[in-house]
OpenMM code with the backbone's topology and positions (N, CA, C; nanometers):
from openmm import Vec3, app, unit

residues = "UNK UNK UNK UNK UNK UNK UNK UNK UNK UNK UNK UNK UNK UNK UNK UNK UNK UNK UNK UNK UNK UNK UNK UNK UNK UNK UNK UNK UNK UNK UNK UNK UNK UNK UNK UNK UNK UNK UNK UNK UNK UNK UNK UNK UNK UNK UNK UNK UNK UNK UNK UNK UNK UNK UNK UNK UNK UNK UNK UNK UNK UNK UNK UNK UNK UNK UNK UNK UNK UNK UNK UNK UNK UNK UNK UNK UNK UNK UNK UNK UNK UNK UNK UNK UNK UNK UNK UNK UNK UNK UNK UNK UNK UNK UNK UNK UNK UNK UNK UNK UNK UNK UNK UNK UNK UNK UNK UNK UNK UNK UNK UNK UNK UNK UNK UNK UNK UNK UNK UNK UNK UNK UNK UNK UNK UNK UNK UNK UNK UNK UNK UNK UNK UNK UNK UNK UNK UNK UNK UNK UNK UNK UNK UNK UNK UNK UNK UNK UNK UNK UNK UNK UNK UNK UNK".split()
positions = [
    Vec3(-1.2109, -0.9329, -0.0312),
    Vec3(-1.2191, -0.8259, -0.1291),
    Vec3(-1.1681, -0.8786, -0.2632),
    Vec3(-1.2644, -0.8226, -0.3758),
    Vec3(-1.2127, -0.9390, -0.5039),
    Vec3(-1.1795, -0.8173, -0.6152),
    Vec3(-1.0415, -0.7186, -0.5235),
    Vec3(-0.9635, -0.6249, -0.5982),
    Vec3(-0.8431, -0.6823, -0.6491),
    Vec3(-0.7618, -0.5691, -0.7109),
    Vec3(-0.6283, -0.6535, -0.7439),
    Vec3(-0.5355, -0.5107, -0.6937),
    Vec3(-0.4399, -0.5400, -0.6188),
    Vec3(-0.3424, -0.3772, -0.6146),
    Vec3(-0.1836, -0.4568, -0.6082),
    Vec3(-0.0997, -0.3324, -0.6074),
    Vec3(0.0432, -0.3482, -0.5785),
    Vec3(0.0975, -0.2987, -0.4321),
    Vec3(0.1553, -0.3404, -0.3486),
    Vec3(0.1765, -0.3396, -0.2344),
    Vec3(0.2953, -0.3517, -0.1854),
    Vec3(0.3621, -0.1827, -0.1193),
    Vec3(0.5008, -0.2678, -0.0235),
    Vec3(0.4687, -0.2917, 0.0702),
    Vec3(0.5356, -0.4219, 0.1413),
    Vec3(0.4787, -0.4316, 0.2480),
    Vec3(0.6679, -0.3931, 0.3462),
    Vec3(0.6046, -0.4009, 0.5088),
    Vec3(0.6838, -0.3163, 0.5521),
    Vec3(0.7276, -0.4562, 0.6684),
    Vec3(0.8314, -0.4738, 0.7099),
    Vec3(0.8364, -0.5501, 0.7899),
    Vec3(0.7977, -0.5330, 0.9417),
    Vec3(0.8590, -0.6058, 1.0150),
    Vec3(0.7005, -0.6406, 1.1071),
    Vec3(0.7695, -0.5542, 1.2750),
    Vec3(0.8999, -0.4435, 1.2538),
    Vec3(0.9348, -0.4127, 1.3409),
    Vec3(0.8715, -0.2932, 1.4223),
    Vec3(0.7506, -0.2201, 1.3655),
    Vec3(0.6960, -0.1365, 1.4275),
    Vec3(0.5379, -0.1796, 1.4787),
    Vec3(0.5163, -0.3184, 1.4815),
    Vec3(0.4035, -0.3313, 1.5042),
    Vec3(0.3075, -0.3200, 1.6626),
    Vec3(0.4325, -0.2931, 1.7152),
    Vec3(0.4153, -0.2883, 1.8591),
    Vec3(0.3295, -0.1890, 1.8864),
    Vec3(0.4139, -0.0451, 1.7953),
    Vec3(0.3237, 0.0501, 1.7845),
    Vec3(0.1893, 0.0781, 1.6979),
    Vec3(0.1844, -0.0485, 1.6565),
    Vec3(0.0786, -0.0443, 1.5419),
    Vec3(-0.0181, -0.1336, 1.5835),
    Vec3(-0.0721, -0.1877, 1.6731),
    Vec3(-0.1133, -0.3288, 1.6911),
    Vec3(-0.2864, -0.2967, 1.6042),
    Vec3(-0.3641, -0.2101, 1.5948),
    Vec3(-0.4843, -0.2557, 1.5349),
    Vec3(-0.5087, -0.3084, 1.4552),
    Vec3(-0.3806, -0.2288, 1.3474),
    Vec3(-0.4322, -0.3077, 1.1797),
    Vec3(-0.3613, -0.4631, 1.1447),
    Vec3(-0.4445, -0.5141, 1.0949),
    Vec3(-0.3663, -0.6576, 1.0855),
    Vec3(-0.2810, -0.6587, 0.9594),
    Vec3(-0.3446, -0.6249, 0.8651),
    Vec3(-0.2680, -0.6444, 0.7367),
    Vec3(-0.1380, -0.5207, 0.6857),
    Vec3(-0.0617, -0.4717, 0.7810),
    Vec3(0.0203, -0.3541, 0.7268),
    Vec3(0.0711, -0.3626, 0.5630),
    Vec3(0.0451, -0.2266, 0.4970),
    Vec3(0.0942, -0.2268, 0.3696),
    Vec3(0.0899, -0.0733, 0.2991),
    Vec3(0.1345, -0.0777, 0.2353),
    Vec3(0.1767, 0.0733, 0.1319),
    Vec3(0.0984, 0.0234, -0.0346),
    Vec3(-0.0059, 0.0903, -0.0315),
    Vec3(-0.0216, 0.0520, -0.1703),
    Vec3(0.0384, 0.1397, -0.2710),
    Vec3(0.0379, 0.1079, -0.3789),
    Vec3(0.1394, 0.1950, -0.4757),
    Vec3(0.0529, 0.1934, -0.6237),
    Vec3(-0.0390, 0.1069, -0.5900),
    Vec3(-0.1169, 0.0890, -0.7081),
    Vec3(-0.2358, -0.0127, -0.6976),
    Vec3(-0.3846, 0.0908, -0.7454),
    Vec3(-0.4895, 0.0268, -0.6961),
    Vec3(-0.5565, 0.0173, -0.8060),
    Vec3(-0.6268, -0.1457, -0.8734),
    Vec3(-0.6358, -0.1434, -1.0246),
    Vec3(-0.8149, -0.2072, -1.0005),
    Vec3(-0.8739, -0.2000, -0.8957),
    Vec3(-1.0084, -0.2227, -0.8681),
    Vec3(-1.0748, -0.3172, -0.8680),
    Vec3(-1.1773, -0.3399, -0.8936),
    Vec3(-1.2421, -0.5008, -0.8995),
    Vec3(-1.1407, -0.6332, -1.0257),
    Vec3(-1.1337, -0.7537, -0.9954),
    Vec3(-1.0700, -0.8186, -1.0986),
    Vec3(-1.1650, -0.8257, -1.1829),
    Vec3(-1.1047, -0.8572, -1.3205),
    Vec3(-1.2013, -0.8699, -1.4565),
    Vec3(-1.0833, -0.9991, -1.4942),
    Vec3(-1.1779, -1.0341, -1.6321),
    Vec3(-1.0878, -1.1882, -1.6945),
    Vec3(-0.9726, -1.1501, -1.7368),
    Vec3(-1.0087, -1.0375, -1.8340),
    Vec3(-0.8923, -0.9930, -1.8725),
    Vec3(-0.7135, -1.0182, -1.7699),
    Vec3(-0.8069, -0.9534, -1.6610),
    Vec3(-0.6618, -0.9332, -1.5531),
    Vec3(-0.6100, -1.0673, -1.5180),
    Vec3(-0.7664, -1.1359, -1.4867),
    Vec3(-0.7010, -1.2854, -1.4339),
    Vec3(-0.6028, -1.3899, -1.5775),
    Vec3(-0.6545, -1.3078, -1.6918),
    Vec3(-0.5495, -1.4307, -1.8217),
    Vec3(-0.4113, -1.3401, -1.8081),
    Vec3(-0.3342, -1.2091, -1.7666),
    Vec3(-0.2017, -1.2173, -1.7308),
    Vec3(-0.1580, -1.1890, -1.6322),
    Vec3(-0.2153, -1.2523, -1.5479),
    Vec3(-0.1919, -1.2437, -1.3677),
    Vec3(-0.0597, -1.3017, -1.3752),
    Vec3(-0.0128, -1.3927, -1.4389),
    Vec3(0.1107, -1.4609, -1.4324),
    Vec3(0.2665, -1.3850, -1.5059),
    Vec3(0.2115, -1.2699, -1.6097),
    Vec3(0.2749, -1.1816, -1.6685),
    Vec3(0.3154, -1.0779, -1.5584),
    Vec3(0.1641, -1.0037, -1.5142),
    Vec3(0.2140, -0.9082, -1.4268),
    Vec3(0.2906, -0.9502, -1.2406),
    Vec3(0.2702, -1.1313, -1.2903),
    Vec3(0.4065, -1.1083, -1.1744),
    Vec3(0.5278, -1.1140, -1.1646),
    Vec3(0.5585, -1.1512, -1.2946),
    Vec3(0.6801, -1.1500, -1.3776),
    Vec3(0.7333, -0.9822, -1.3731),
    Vec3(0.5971, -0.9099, -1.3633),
    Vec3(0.6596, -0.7345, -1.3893),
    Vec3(0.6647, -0.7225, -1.2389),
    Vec3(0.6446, -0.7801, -1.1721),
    Vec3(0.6441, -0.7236, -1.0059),
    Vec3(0.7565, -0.7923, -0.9892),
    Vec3(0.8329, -0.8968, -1.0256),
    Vec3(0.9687, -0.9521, -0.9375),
    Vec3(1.0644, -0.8208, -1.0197),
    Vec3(1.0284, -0.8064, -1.1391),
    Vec3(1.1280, -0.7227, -1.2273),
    Vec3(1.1280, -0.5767, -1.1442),
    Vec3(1.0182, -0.5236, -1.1082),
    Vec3(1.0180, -0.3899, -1.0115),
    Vec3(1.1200, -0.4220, -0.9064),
    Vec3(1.1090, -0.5490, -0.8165),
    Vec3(1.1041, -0.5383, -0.6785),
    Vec3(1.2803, -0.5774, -0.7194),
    Vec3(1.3069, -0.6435, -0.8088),
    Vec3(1.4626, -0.6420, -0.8452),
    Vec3(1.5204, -0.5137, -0.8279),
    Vec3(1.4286, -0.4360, -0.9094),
    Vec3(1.4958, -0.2423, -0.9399),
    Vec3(1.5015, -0.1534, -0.8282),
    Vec3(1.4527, -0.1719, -0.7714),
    Vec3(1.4345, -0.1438, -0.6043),
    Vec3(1.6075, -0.1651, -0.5310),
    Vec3(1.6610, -0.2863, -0.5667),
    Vec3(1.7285, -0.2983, -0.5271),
    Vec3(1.7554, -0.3019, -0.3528),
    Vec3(1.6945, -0.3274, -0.2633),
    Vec3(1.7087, -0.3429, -0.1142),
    Vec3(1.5526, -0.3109, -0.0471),
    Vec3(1.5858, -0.2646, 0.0534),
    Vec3(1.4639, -0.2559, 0.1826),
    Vec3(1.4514, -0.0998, 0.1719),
    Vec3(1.3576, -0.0120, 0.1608),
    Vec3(1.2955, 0.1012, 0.1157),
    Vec3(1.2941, 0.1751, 0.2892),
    Vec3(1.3427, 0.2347, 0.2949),
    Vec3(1.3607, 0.3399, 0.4478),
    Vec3(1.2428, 0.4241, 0.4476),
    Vec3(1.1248, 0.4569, 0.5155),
    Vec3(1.0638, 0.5913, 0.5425),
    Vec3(1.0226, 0.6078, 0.6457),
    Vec3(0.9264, 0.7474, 0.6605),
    Vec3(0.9032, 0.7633, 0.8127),
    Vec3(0.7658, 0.7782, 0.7861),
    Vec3(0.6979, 0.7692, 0.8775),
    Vec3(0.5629, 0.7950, 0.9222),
    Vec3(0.5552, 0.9890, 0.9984),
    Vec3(0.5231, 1.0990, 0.9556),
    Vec3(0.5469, 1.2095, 1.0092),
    Vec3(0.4797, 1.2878, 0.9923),
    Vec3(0.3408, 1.1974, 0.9730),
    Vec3(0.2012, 1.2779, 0.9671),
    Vec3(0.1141, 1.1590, 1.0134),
    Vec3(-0.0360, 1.2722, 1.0350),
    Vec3(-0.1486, 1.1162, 1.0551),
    Vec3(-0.2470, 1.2317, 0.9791),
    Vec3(-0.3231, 1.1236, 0.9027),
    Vec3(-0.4078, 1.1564, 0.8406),
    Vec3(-0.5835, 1.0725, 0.8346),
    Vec3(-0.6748, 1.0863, 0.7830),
    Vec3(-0.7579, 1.0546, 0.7778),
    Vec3(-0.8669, 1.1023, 0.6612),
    Vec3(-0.9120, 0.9395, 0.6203),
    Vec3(-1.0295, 1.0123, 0.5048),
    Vec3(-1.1526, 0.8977, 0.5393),
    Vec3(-1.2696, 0.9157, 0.4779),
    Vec3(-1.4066, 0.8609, 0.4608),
    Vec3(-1.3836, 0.7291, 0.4092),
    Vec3(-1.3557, 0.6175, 0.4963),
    Vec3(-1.3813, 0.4874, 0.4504),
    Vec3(-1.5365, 0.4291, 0.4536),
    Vec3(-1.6522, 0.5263, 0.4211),
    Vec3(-1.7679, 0.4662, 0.3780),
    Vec3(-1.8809, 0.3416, 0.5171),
    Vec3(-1.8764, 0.2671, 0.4960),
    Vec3(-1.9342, 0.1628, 0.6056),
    Vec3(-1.8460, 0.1592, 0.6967),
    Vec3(-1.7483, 0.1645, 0.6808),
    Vec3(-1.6220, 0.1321, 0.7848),
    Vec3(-1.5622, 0.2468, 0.8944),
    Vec3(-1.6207, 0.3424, 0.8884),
    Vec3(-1.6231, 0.4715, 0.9140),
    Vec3(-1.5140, 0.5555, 0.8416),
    Vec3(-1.4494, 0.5855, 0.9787),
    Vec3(-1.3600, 0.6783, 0.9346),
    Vec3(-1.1527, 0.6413, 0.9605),
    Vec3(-1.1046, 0.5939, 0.8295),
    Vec3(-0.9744, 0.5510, 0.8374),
    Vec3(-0.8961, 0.6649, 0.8820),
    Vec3(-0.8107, 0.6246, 0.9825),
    Vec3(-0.6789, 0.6951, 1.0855),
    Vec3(-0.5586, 0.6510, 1.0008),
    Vec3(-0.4662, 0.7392, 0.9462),
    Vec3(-0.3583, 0.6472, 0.9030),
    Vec3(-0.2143, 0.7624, 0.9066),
    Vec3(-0.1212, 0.6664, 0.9352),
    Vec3(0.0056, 0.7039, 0.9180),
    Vec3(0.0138, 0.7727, 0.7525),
    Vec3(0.1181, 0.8778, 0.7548),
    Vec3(0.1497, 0.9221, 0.5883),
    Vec3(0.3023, 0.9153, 0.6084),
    Vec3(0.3096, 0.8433, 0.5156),
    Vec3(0.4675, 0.8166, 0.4558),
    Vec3(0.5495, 0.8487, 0.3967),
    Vec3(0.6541, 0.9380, 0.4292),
    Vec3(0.7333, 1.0254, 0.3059),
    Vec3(0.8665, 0.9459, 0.3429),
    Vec3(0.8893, 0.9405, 0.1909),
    Vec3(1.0100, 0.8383, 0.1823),
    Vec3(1.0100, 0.8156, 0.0011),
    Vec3(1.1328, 0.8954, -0.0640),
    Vec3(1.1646, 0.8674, -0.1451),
    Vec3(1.1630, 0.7602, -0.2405),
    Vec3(1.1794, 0.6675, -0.1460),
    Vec3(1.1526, 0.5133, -0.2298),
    Vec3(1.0520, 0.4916, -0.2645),
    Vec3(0.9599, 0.4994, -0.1666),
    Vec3(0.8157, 0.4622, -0.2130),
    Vec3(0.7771, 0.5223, -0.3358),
    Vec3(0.7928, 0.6686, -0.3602),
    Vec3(0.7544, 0.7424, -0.4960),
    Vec3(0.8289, 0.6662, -0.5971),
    Vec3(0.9391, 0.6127, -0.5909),
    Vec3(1.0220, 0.5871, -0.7157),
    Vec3(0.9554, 0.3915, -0.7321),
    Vec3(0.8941, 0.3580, -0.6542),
    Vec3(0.8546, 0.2822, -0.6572),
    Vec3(0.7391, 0.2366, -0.7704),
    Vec3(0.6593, 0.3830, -0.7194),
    Vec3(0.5118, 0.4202, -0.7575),
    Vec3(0.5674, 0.4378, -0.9286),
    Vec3(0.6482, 0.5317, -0.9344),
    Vec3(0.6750, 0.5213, -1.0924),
    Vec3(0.6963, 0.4143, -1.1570),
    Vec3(0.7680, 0.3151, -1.1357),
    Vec3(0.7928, 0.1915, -1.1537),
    Vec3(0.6848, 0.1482, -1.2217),
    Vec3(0.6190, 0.1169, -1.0925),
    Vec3(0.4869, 0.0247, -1.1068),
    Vec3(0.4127, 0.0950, -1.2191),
    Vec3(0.3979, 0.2393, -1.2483),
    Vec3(0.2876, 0.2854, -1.3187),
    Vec3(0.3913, 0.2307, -1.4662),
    Vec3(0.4425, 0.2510, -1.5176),
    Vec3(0.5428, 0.2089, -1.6625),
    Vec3(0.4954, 0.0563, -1.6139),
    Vec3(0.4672, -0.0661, -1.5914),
    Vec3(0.4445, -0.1643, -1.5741),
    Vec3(0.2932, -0.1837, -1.6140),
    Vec3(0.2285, -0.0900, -1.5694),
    Vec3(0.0740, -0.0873, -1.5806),
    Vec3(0.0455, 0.0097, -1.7342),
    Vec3(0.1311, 0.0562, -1.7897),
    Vec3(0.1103, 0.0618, -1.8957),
    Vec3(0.1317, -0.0365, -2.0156),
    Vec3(0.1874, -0.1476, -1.9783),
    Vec3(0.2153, -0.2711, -2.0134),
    Vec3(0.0709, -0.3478, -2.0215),
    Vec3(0.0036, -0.3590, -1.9055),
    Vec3(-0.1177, -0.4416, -1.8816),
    Vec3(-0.2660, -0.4061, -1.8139),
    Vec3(-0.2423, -0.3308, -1.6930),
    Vec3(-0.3409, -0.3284, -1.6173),
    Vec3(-0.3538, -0.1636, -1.5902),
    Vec3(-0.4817, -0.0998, -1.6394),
    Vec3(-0.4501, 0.0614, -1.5677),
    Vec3(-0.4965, 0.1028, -1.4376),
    Vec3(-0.3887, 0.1570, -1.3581),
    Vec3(-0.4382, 0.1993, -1.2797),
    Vec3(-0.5427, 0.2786, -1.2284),
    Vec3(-0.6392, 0.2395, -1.1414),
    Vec3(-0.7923, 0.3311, -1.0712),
    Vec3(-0.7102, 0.4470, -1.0226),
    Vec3(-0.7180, 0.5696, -1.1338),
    Vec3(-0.6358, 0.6898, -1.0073),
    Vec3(-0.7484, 0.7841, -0.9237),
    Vec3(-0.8894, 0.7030, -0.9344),
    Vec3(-1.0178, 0.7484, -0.8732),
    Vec3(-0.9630, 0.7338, -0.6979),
    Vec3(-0.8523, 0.6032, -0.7330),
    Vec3(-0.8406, 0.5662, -0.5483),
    Vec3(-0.7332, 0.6631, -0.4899),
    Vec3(-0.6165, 0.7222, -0.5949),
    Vec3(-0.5106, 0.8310, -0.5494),
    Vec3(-0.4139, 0.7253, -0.5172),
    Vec3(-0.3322, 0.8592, -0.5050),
    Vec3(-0.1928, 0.8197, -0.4494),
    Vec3(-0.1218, 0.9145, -0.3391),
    Vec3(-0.1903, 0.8789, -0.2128),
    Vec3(-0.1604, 0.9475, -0.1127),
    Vec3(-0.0571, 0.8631, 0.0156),
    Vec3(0.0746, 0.8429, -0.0250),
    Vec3(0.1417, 0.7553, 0.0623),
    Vec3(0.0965, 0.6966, 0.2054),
    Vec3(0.0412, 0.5766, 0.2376),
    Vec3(-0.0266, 0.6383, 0.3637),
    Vec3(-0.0507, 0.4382, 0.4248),
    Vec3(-0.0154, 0.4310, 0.5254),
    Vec3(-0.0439, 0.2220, 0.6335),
    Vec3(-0.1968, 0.3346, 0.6611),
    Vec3(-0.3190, 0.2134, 0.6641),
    Vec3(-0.3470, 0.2836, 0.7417),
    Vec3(-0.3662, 0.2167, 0.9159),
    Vec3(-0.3442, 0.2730, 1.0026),
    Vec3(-0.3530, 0.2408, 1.1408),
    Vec3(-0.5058, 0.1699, 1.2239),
    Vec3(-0.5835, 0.2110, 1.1538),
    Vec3(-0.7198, 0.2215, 1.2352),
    Vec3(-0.8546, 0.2397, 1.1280),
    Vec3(-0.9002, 0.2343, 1.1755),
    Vec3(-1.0877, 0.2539, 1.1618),
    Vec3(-1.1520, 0.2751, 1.2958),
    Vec3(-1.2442, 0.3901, 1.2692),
    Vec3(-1.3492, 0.4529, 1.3979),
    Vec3(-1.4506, 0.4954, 1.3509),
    Vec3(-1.5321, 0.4952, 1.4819),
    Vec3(-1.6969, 0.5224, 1.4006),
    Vec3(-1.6960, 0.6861, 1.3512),
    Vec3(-1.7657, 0.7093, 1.2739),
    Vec3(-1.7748, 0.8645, 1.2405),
    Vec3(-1.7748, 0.9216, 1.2994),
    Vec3(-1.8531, 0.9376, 1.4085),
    Vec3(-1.8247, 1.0544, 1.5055),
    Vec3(-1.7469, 1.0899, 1.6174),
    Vec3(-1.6708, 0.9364, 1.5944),
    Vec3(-1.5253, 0.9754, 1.7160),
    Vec3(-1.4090, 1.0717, 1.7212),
    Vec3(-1.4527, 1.1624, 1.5973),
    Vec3(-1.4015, 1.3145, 1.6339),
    Vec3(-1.2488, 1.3105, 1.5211),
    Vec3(-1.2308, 1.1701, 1.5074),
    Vec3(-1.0985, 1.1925, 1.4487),
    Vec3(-0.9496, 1.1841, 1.4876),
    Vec3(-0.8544, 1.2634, 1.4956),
    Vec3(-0.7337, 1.2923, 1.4710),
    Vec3(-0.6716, 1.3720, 1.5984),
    Vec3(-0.5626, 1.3719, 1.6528),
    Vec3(-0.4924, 1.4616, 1.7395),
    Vec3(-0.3487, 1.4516, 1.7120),
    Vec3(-0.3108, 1.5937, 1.7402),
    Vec3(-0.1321, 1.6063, 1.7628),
    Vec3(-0.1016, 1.4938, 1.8341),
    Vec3(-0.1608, 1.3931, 1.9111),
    Vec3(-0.0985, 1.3411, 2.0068),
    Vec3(-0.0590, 1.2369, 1.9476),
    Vec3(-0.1253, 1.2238, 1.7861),
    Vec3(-0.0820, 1.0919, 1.7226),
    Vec3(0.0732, 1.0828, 1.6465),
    Vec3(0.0857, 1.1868, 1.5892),
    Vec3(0.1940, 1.1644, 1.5527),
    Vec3(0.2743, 1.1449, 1.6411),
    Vec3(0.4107, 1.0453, 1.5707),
    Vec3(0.5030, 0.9989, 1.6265),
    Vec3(0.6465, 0.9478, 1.5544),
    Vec3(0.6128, 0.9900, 1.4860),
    Vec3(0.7486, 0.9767, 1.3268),
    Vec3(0.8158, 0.8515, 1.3472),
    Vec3(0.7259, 0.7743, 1.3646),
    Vec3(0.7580, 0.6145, 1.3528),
    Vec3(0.8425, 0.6265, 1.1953),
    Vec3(0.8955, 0.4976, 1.1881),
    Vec3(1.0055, 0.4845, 1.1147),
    Vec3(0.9521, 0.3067, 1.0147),
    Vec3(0.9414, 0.3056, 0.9188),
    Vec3(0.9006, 0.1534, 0.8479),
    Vec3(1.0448, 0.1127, 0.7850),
    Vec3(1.0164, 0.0199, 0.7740),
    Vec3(1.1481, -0.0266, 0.6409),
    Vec3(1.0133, -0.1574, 0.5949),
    Vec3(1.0553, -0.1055, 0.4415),
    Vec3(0.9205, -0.2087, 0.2877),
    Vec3(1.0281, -0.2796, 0.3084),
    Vec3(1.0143, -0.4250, 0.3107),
    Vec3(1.1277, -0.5287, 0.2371),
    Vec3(1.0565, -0.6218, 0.1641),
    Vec3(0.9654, -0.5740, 0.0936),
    Vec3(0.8418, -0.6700, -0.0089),
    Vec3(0.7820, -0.5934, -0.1186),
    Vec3(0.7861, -0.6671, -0.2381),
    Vec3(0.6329, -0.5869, -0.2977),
    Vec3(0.5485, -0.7346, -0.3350),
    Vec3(0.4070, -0.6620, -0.3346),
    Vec3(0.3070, -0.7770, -0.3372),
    Vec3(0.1958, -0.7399, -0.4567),
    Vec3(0.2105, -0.8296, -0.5070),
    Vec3(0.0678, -0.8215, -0.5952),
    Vec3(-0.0468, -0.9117, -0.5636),
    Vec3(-0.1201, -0.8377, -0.4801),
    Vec3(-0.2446, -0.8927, -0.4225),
    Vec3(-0.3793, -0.9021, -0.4984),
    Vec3(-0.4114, -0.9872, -0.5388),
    Vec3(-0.5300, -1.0439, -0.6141),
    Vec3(-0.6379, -1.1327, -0.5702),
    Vec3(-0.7288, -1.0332, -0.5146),
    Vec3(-0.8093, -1.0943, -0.4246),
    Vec3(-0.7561, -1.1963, -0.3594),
    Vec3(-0.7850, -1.2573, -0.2593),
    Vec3(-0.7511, -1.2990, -0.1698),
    Vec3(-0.6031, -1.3582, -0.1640),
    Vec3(-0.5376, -1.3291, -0.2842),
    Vec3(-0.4284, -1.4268, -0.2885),
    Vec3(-0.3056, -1.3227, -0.2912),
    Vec3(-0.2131, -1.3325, -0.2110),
    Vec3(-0.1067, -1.2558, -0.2117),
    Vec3(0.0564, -1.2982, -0.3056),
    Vec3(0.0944, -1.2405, -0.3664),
    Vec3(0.1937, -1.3004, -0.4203),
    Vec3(0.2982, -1.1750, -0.3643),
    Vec3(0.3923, -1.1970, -0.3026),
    Vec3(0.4917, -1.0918, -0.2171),
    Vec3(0.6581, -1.1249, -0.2874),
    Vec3(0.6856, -1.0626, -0.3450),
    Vec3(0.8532, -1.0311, -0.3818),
    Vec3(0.9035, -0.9782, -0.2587),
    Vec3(1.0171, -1.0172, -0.2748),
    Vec3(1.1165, -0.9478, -0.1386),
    Vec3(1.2316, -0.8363, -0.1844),
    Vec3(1.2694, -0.7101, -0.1516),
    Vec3(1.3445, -0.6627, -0.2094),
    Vec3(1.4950, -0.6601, -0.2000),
] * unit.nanometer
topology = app.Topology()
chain = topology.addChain("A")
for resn in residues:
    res = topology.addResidue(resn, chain)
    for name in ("N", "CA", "C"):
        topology.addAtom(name, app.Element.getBySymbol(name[0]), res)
């Protein structure tokens, strides 16, 4: 994918319960296809991502205490954990004062806290009470992912 976003990522202690998705992450900011522009201060805005992930100050606590789902297009239909956890929002502010610096955020993509767990074909019906499970994450990263290339701060 030859996007560019901001990303906490979560460490790797709930994956047991997570095993489908490979890439676990929290995006916080989704800035869409790369352009030149982005690629001449890719090296600036990672200078603004160690400076976030400094302000952060530690490993970001939340829970998983919903499941949700929306229209991922070819891919069917995304299953995903929703994340409420204070940090993450104060995160999200962060990052957006950063992106007024350089890059604006696509708010076409939202900001709906949310790993997602899965992909299923459309008509596999979806969602059940039986999913939730108020799994618990801890972020100890932020990443500025640029197409294929990950650059990950630790918090």
């Amino acid at each position: 994918m030859n996007t560019a976003c901001i990303m906490l990522i979560p460490d790797g202690s709930y994956k047991a319960a997570r095993p489908k998705t490979k890439d676990h992450h929290l995006t916080v900011a989704f800035y869409g296809p790369i352009t030149s522009d982005m690629r001449k201060s890719q090296a600036s805005m990672r200078k603004a991502v160690e400076g976030v992930a400094r302000s952060v100050s530690g490993p970001i606590k939340a829970k998983a205490n919903g499941v949700g789902m929306f229209n991922a297009g070819s891919d069917g239909i995304a299953i995903v954990d929703l994340i409420d956890g204070i940090g993450t929002f104060r995160t999200r502010t962060d990052v957006e004062f950063i992106n007024s610096l350089f890059w604006p955020i696509d708010y076409t993509h939202g900001f709906t806290p949310h790993i997602t767990r899965e992909f299923v074909p459309t008509e596999s019906g979806g969602v059940s009470a039986s999913m939730i499970d108020n799994l618990e994450f801890t972020f100890v990263a932020l990443g500025l992912w640029f197409g294929d290339e990950r650059y990950e701060v630790g918090l």
